[in-house]
ZAZADO-117842 format. One line per 5 residues: number of its first residue (from 0); their letters; for each residue z, x, y of C-alpha. Coordinates in steps of 0.2 Angstrom, whole numbers, plus 5000, padded with zeros to 4 digits. Last residue first. Layout:
REM ZAZADO-117842
NUM> A> Z X Y | ...
***
This chain:
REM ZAZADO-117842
225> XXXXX> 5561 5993 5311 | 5549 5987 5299 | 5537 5985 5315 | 5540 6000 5322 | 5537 6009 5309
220> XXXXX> 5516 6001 5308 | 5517 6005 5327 | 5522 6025 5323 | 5508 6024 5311 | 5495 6017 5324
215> XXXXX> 5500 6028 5335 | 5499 6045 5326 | 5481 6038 5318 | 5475 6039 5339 | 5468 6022 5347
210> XXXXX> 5483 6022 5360 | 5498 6009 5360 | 5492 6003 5340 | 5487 5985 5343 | 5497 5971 5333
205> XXXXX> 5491 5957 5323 | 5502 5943 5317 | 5504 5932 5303 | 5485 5933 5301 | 5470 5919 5302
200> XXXXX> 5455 5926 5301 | 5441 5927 5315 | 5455 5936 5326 | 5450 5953 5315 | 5436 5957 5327
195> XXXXX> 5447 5954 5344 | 5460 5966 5336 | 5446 5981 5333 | 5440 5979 5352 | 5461 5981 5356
190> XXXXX> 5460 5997 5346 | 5469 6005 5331 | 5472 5989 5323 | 5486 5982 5313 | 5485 5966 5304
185> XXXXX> 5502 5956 5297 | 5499 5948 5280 | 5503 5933 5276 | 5489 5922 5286 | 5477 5936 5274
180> XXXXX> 5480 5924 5260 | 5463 5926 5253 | 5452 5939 5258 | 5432 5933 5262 | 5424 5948 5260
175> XXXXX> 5415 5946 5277 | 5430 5949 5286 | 5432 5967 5277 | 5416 5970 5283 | 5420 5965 5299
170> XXXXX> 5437 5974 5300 | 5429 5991 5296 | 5415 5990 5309 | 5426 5987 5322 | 5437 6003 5317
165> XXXXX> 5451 6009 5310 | 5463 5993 5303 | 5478 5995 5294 | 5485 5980 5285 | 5503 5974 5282
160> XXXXX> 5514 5965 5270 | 5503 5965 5253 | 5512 5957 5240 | 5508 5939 5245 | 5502 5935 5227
155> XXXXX> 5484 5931 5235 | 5481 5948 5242 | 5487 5956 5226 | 5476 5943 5215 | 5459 5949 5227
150> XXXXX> 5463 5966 5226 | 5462 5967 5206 | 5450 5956 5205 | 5438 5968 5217 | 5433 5962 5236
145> XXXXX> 5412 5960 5233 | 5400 5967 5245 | 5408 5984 5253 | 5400 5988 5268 | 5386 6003 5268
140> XXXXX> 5390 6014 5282 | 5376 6030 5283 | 5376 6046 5289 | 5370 6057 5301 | 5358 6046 5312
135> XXXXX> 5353 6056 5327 | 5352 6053 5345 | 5346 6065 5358 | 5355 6062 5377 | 5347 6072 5391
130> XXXXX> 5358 6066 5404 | 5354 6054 5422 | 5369 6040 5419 | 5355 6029 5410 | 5354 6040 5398
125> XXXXX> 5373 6043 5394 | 5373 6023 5396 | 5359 6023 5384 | 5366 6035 5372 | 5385 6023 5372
120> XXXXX> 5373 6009 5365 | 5365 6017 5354 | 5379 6025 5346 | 5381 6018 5329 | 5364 6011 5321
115> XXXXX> 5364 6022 5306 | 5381 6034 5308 | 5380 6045 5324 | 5378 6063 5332 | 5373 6064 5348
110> XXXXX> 5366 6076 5355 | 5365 6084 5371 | 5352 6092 5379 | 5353 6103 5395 | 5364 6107 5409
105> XXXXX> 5382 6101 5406 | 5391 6086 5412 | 5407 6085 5420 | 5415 6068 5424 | 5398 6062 5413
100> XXXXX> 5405 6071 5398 | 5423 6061 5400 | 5419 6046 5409 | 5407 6042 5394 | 5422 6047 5380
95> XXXXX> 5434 6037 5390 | 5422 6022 5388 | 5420 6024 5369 | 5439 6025 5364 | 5453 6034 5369
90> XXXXX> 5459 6051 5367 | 5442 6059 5377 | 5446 6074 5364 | 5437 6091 5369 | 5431 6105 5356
85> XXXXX> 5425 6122 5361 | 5427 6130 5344 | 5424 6122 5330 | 5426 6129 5312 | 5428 6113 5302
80> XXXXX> 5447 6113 5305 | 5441 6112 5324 | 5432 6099 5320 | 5446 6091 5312 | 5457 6089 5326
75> XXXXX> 5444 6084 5336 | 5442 6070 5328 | 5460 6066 5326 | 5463 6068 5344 | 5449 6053 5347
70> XXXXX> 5433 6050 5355 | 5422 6068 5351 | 5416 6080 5363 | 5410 6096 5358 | 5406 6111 5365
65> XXXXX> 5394 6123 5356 | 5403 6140 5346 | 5401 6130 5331 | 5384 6124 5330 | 5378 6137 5317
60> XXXXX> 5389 6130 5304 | 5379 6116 5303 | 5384 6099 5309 | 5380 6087 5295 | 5400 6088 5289
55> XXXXX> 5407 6080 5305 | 5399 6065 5306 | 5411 6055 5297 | 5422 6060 5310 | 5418 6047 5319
50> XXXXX> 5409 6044 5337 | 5402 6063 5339 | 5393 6071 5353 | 5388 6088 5354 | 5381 6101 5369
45> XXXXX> 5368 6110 5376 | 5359 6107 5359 | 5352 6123 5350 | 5341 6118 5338 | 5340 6100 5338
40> XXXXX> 5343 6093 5321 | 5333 6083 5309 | 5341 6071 5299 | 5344 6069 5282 | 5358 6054 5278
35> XXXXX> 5376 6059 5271 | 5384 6042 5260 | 5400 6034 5268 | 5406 6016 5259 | 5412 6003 5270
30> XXXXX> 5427 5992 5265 | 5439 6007 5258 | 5453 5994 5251 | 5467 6007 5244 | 5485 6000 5242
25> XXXXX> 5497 6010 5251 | 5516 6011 5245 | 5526 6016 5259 | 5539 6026 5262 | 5533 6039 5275
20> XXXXX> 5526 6053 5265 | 5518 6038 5255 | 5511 6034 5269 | 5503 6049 5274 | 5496 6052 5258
15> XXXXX> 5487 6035 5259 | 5479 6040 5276 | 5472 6055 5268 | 5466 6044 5253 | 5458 6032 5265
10> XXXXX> 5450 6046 5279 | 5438 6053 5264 | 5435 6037 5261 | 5431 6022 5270 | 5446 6014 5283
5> XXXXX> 5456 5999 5273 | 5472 6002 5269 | 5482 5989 5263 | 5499 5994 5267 | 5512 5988 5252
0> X> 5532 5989 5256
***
């Protein structure tokens, strides 16, 4: 069975790899392209805030031993790869991550480390809920413009069977890509937010993973071959 995979890359291939271990062929559509932006750093935040792992490799090595709060398991898991030690998962989506670091905030300066116009909206809530909130753009989304040939005749041969979706900002750019056939093709999201995107195409079905975790997601993509 192909899995169109659609998250950016480095997360594509690992996701890829995955799938493979589990049976299926993954075909690889990264929709937004990562590219590492300069920004200038606090010195010695109270703490860290990070929405994707994308934002991972702009932390410096010097931040290590500072807590971290991230939205999902597989965030934190690889911060902790990265070298991180006080690391805190909210295991849920934006909102959790808020009640999480306001349920017991720390004294100081926060930062909050984010691709270009990502964040904003969760630092004014932080800001607004009485914390020192300092927002930097790490890296860059750029979505893909044109869906290749080659993707465009698998889509409209009805090979692909199901989709993987990671994030709002995934599904729009693959949306605005105009894929054909996609009535097919059975859409699964990590999130309900990410579900209401992808109802502005018409799909066989789309499914929402139980918790917005990769783990859940995969066991829902089983499921539904079962």
């Amino acid at each position: 069975m192909k899995v169109l995979v659609t998250r950016p890359e480095p997360g594509a291939s690992a996701t890829a790899a995955q799938l493979r271990r589990l049976g299926f062929e993954p075909v690889l559509l990264p929709c937004l392209k990562i590219a590492r932006r300069a920004a200038k750093l606090p010195e010695r935040p109270a703490a860290i805030i990070i929405t994707s792992a994308q934002a991972i490799p702009a932390l410096p090595e010097n931040f290590c031993n500072i807590p971290c709060f991230c939205v999902g398991d597989a965030t934190a898991a690889r911060l902790r790869e990265a070298g991180f030690l006080a690391v805190e998962s909210a295991s849920g989506d934006a909102k959790d991550l808020f009640r999480l670091i306001t349920s017991r905030p720390i004294p100081g300066t926060y930062l909050l480390a984010s691709g270009a116009r990502q964040g904003l909206e969760l630092a004014h809530q932080l800001r607004a809920a009485g914390l020192r909130v300092i927002r930097r753009s790490v890296y860059s989304a750029t979505p893909l413009r044109v869906l290749p040939a080659s993707l465009r005749a698998t889509l409209t041969s009805g090979a692909i069977d199901k989709a993987l979706f990671y994030s709002a900002e995934t599904a729009k750019a693959f949306i605005a890509l105009r894929p054909p056939a996609t009535a097919r093709i059975e859409s699964l999201a990590l999130s309900p937010a990410i579900a209401e995107v992808l109802q502005s195409l018409p799909w066989r079905a789309i499914r929402v993973a139980l918790a917005p975790a990769e783990a859940d997601l995969l066991a829902l993509l089983q499921m539904s071959v079962r």
